[in-house]
C-alpha positions in Angstrom: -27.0 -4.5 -8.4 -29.8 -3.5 -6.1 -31.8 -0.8 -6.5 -34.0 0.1 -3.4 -33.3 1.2 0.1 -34.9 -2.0 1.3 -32.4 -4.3 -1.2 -29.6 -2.7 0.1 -30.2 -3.7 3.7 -31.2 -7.0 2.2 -27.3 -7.6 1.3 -26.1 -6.0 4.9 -28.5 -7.9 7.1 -26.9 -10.8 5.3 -23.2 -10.1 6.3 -22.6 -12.0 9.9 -22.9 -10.4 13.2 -18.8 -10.9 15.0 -18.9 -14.0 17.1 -19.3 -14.2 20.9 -16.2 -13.5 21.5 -15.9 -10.7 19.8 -19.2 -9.1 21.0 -18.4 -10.1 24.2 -15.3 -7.8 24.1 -17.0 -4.8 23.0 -19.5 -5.4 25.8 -17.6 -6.2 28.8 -14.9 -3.0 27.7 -17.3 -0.8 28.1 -18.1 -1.6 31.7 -16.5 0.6 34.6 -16.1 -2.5 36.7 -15.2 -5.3 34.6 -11.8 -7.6 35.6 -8.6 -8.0 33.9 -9.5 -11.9 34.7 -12.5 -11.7 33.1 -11.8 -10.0 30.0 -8.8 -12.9 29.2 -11.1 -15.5 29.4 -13.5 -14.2 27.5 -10.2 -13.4 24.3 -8.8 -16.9 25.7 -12.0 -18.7 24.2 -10.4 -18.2 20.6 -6.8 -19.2 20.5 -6.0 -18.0 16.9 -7.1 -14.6 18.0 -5.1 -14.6 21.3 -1.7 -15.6 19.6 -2.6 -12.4 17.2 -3.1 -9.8 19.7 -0.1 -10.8 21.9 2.1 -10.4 18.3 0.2 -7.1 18.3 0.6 -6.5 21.8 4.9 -6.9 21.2 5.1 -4.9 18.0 6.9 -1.6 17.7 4.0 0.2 17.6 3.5 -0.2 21.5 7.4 0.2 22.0 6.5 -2.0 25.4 10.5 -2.1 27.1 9.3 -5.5 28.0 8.8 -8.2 26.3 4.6 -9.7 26.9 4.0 -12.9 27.8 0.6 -13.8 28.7 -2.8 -12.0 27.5 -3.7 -11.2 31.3 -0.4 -9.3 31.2 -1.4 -7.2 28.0 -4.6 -6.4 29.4 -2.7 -4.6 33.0 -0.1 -3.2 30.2 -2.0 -1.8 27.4 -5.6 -1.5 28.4 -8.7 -3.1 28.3 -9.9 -0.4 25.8 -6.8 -1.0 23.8 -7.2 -5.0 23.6 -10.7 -4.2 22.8 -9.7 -2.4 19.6 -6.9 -5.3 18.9 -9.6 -7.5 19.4 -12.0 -5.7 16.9 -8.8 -4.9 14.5 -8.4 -8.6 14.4 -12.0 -9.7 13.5 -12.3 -6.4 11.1 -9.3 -7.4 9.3 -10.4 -11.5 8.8 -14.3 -10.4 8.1 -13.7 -8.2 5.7 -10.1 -7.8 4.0 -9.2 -11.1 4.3 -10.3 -11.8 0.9 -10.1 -10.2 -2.8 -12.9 -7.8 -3.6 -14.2 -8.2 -6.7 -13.7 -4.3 -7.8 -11.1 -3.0 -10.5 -11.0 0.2 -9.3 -9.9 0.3 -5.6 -8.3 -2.9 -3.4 -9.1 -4.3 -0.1 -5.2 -3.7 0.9 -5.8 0.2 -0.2 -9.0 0.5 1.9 -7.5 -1.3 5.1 -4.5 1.2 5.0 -6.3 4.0 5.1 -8.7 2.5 8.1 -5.6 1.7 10.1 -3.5 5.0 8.8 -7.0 6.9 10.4 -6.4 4.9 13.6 -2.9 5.9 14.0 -3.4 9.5 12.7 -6.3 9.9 15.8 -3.4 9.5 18.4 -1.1 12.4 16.7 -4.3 14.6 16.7 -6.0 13.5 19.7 -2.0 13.6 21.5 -1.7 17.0 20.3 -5.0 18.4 21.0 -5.1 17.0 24.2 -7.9 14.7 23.7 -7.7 11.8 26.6 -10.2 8.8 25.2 -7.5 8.0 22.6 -8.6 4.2 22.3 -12.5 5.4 21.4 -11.1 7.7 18.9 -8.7 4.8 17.5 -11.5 2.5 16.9 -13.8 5.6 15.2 -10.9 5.9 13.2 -10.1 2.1 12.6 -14.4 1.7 11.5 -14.9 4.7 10.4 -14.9 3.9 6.3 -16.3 0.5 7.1 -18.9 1.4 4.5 -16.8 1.4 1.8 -15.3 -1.9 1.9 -18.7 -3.5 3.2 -20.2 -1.4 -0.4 -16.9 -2.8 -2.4 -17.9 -6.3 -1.3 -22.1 -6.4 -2.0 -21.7 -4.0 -4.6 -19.1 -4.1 -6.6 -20.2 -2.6 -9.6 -21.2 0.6 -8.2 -18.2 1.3 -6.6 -16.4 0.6 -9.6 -18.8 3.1 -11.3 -18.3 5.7 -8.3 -14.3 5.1 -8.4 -14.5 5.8 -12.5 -16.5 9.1 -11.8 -14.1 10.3 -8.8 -11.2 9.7 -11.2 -13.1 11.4 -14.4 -14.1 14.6 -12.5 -11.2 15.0 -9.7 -13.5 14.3 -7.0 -13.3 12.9 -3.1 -15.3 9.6 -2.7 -17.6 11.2 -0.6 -18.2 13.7 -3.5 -18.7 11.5 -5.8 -21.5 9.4 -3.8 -23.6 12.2 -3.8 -23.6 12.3 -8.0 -24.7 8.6 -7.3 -28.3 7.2 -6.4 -27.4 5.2 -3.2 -27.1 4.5 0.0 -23.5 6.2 0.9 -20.8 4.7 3.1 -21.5 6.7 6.1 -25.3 5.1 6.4 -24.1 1.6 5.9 -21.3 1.8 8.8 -24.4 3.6 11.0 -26.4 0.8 10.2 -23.9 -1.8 10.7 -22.9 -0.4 14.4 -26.3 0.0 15.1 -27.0 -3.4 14.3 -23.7 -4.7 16.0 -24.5 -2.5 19.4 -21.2 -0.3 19.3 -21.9 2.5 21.8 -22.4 5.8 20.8 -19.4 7.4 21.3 -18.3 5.1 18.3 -21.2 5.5 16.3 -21.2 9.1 16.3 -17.6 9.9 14.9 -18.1 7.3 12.2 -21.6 8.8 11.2 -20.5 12.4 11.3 -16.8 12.2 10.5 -17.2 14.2 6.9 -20.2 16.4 8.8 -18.2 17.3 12.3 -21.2 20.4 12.3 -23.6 18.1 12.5 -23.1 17.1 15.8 -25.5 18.3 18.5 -24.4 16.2 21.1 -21.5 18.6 22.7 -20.0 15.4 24.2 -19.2 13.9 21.5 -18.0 17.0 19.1 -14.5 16.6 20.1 -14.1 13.1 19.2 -16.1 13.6 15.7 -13.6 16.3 14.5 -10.0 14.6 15.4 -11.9 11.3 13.6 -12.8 13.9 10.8 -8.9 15.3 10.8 -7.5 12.2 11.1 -9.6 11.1 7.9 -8.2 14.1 6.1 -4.9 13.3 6.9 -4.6 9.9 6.6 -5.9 11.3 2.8 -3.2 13.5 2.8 -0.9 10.9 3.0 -2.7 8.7 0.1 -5.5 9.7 -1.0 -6.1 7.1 -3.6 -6.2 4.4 -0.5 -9.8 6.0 0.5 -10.9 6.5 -3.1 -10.7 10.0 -3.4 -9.1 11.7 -6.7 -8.8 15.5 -5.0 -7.6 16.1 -1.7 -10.4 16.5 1.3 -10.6 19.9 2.5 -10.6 19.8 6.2 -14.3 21.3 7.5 -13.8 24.9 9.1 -16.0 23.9 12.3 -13.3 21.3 13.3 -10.2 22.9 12.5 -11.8 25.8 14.7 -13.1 23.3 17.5 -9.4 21.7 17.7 -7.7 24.8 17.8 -5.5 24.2 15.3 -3.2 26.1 13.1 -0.7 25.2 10.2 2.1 24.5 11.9 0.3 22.0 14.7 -1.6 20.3 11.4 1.8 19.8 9.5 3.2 18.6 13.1 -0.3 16.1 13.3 0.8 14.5 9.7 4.3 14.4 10.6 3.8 12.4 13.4 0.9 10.0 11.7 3.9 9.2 9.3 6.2 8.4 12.1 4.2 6.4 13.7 3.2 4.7 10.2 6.6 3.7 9.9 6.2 1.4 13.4 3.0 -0.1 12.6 3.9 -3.0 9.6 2.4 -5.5 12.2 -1.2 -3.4 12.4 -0.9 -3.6 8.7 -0.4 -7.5 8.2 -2.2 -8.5 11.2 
C-alpha cells in the first residue's frame, strides 16, 4: 500500500482521463450557446453509449408520456444538462463499477447505490427547498463519494482496514478516515475533478459536502448543503452502502441554510424512496 502523499497521486494520475466524448460533453454543457445539433453529434460518436442513454432517457424515472426516439429528441426533452449527467452516469458506471473490487468489506454495487441514491435524493431536497440547478446538484450528488470507490480500487487494503474500524467502533466512514493516516475520499474526488476540468460548481459540493461551513463562496453554499443532506439521507436509507456503521448527523449550518424542519426532512427521505423505487434502470445502467 502506498505510503506518501506523492504515492498516492502516483496510483490516481494512473487511472484514465474519460474519453473525448465524454469530455467533450462536460465541456460543451456548460456553454450558454451551445446547439442541440451539436451536442448529438458529439454523444453520436460512441454508439454503445447512445443506445444507453436513450434506455435511460425512456425509463420511469423521467416518466416522459412519450415514448423517445432519437438522441436529438432527448436533448430538446430532457436537457442538455440532464444528458450531460446521463452521459457522465454512463462512463462513471463502466470506469469504475464495472468491475469487482478487490475489498471484503464493502462492494462496488453498495458504493454505486449510494452515489445514485445521493443523485435522486438532491431532486427531493433541491424540489423542496426550491433550489433551481437540479441537474448540477444531481451530478455533485452522483460524484460526490467518487473517492471511495477510486480508494476501494488502488487501495484495497486500507479500506478494508478503515471498513473493520468503522464497524469495531460504530463510526461513519468519514469518521473513521480521520483515525487513519491518509489521503481521505474528499481529496481524491477534488483531485480527480480538478484534473478532469469539472467546473466548480461541481467541485465545490463534492469537496465540502461533509463540511457545508466551509464554504466561503456564497454562490455555491446552497448547492453544498442539499449535496451534504442528500448524502445524509441517502445514509439514512442504507447506511452500510456508503460505509458508515452509525448514522451521519446532518451539520447544523445546512439544516439552518435549507430552512428545514422535521417534517420537510422526513417529507425529503420520503420522496428519495419513491423516487428510488422508479430508478432500477439508473441502477443497472
Amino acid at each position: 500500500m502506498a505510503s506518501t502523499l506523492a504515492d498516492v497521486l502516483k496510483e490516481i494520475d494512473s487511472i484514465p482521463v474519460p474519453n473525448f466524448v465524454v469530455t467533450k460533453v462536460i465541456e460543451l454543457a456548460s456553454k450558454p450557446d451551445v446547439s442541440a445539433a451539436e451536442l448529438t453529434s458529439i454523444i453520436e460518436k460512441d454508439p454503445n453509449l447512445t443506445v444507453r442513454i436513450m434506455k435511460l432517457a425512456n425509463s420511469a424515472y423521467y416518466g416522459l408520456p412519450q415514448k423517445i426516439t432519437n438522441l436529438s429528441h432527448a436533448i430538446m426533452i430532457l436537457g442538455f444538462k440532464t444528458l450531460r449527467n446521463l452521459v457522465i452516469g454512463v462512463y462513471t458506471h463502466d470506469a469504475f463499477f464495472s468491475f469487482k473490487l478487490e475489498t471484503t468489506k464493502v462492494s462496488s454495487e453498495d458504493l454505486w447505490w449510494h452515489l445514485v441514491s445521493t443523485a435522486i435524493a438532491t431532486e427531493s431536497v433541491s424540489n423542496a427547498t426550491g433550489f433551481i440547478n437540479k441537474e448540477e446538484a444531481f451530478l455533485a450528488g452522483m460524484l460526490h463519494d467518487i473517492g471511495k470507490v477510486i480508494l476501494a480500487k488502488l487501495f484495497p487494503k486500507y479500506v478494508d482496514a478503515l471498513i473493520t474500524l468503522a464497524s469495531a467502533r460504530s463510526l461513519t466512514y468519514e469518521q473513521a478516515e480521520k483515525e487513519m493516516e491518509f489521503p481521505d475520499h474528499v481529496f481524491v474526488a477534488k483531485y480527480l475533478l480538478e484534473k478532469w476540468k469539472f467546473p466548480e460548481i461541481i467541485r465545490i459540493p463534492v469537496e465540502f459536502h461533509h463540511n457545508p461551513g466551509g464554504v466561503q463562496d456564497e454562490s455555491f453554499k446552497d448547492i453544498t448543503a442539499i449535496v451534504h443532506a442528500s448524502d445524509v439521507i441517502s445514509s439514512i436509507l442504507n447506511q452500510k452502502a456508503a460505509g458508515n456503521y452509525t448514522l451521519p448527523i446532518m451539520k447544523k449550518e445546512a439544516w439552518t441554510y435549507l430552512k428545514l424542519n422535521g417534517t420537510t426532512f422526513l417529507d425529503m427521505i420520503k420522496s428519495t424512496r419513491d423516487s428510488m423505487k422508479k430508478s432500477d434502470s439508473f441502477f443497472r445502467i
